[in-house]
C-alpha positions in Angstrom: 166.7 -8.5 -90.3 165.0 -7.5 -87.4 167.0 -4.0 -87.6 165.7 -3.1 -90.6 161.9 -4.1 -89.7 162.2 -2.2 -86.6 163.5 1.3 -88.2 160.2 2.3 -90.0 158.7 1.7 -86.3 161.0 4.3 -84.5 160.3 6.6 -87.1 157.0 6.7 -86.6 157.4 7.3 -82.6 159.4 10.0 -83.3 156.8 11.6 -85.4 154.2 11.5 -83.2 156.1 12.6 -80.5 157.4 15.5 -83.0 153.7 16.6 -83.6 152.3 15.9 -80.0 155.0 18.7 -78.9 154.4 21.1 -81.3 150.5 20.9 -80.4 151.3 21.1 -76.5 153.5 24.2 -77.9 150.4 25.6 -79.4 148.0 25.6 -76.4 150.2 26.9 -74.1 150.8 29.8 -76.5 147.0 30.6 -76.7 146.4 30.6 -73.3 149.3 33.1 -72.5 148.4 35.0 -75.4 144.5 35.4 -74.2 143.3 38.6 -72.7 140.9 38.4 -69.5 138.2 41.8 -70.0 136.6 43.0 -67.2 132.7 42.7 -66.9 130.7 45.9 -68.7 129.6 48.8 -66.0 126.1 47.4 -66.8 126.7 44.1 -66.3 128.6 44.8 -62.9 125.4 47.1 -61.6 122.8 44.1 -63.2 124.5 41.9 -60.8 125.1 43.8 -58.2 121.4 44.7 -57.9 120.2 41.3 -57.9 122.6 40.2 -55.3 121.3 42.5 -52.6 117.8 44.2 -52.2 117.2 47.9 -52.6 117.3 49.5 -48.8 115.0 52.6 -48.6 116.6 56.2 -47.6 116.4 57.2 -43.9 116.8 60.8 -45.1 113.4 61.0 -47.1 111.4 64.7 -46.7 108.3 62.7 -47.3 105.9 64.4 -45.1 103.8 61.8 -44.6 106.7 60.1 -42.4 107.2 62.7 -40.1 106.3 62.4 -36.5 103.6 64.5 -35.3 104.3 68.0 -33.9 103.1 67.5 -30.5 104.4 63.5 -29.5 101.9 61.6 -27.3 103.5 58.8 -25.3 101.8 55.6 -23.7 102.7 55.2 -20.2 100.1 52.3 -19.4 98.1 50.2 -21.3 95.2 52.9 -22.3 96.7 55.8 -20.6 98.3 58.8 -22.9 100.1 61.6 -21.6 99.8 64.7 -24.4 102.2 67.3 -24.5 101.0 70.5 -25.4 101.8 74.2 -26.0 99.9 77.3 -25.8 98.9 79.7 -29.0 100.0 81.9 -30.1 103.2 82.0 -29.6 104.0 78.4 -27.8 105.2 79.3 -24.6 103.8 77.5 -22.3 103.8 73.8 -22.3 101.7 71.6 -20.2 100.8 67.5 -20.1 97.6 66.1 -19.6 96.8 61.9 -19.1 93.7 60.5 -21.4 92.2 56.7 -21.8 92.5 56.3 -25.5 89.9 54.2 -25.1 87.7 57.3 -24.4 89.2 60.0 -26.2 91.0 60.1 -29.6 93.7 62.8 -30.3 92.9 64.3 -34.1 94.7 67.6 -35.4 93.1 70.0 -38.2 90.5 72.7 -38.5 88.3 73.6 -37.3 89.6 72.9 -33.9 93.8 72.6 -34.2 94.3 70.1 -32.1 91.6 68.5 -29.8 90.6 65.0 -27.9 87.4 63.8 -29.5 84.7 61.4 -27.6 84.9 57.9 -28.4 81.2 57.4 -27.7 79.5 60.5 -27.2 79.3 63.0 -30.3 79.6 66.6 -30.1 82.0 66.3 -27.1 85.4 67.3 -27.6 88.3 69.1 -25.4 90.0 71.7 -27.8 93.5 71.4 -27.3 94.8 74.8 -29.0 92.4 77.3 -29.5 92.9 81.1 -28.8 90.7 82.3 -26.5 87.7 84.9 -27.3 87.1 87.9 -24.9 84.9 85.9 -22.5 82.8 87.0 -18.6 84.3 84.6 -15.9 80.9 82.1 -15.2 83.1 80.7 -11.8 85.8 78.7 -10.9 86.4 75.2 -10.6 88.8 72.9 -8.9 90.2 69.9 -10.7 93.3 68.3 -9.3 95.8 70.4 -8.1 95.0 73.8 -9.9 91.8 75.9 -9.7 90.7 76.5 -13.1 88.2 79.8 -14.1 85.5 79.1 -16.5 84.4 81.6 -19.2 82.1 82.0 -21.2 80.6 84.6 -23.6 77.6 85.7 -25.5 78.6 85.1 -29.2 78.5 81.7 -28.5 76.2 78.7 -27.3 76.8 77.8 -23.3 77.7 74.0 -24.4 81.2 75.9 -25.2 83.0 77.3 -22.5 86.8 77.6 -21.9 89.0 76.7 -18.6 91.6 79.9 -18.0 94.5 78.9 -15.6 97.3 81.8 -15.1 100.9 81.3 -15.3 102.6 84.4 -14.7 102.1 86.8 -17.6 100.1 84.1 -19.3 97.3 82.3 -19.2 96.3 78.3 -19.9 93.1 77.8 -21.5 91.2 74.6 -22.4 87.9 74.6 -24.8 85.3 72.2 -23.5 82.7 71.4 -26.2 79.8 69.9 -24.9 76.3 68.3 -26.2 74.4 69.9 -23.6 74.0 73.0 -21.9 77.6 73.2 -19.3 76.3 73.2 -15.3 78.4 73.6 -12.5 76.1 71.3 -10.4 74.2 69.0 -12.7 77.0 68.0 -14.6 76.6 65.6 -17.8 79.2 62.3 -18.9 81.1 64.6 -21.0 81.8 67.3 -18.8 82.6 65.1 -15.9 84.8 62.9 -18.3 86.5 66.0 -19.8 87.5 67.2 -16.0 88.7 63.8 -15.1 91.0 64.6 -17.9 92.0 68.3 -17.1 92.7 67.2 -13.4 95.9 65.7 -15.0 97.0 69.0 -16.3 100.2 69.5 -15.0 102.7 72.1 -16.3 106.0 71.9 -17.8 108.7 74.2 -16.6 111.8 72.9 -18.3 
């Protein structure tokens, strides 16, 4: 009796177990059979741009980032040393010392390259200027080199020139003054702009 009752029971076992296998079968089949893509070229740059920040080209021709032509260098606090050349043809090279907190170094017309007054207008030292055919006025001595002082009659005698010679060529600095140039009875700019040319020194190498 309990034989018979217990056969339907078995049957039923091994029909499940029948269908459980051929399910188990089935998944494993799919997953084999599945093919893994690669991302899109768009996608890959999309996340590849999000995952690390644009970094700017060192190799730009922007002009605006280029250093200046003639490189000024702090060597104290307010103290700049300028390195120059000479016009036309950029010879000679010299260095002068300036407070920046008395002159400001500007480039463009009309005077090239120049150090401005902070505080008192019209006086500037022109930096780059081609000298006109000038009559010596005298000669001065500031630091260790004694500088000749020109000036002419096309213009006003609040702008005279300093003429230093190097061999076949000459130095020359443009003084630009807001009142009449003395070699006695001189006025803050002047003396200020002579402080600054009794740094001159020049550059053989």
């Amino acid at each position: 009796m309990s034989r018979i009752s217990s056969s339907p029971i078995a049957l039923l076992v091994l029909v499940m177990l029948a269908i459980l296998i051929v399910s188990c079968s089935t998944l494993e089949s799919t997953s084999q059979s599945r093919t893994v893509l690669p991302p899109s070229p768009d996608v890959t740059a999309a996340i590849a741009s999000q995952a690390s920040p644009l970094i700017p080209s060192l190799s730009s021709n922007n002009p605006g980032n280029s250093p200046q032509v003639i490189p000024n260098s702090t060597i104290e606090d307010n103290v700049i040393v300028y390195k120059g050349t000479m016009p036309p043809e950029d010879r000679l090279q010299y260095t002068i010392q300036y407070d920046s907190d008395t002159w400001q170094y500007v480039e463009g017309e009309p005077l090239n390259r120049a150090l401005t007054h902070q505080t008192i207008e019209d006086c500037q030292i022109g930096l780059y200027i081609v000298p006109e055919i000038a009559d010596a006025i005298g000669t001065v001595q500031l630091g260790s080199h004694l500088w000749t002082v020109y000036e002419t009659a096309a213009i006003n005698s609040d702008i005279v020139y300093y003429s230093l010679p190097h061999g076949q060529d000459t130095f020359s600095i443009y003084l630009f003054l807001p009142a009449q140039f003395s070699f006695e009875d001189k006025g803050t700019c002047q003396r200020e702009a002579e402080a600054v040319l009794s740094t001159f020194q020049i550059v053989t190498d």
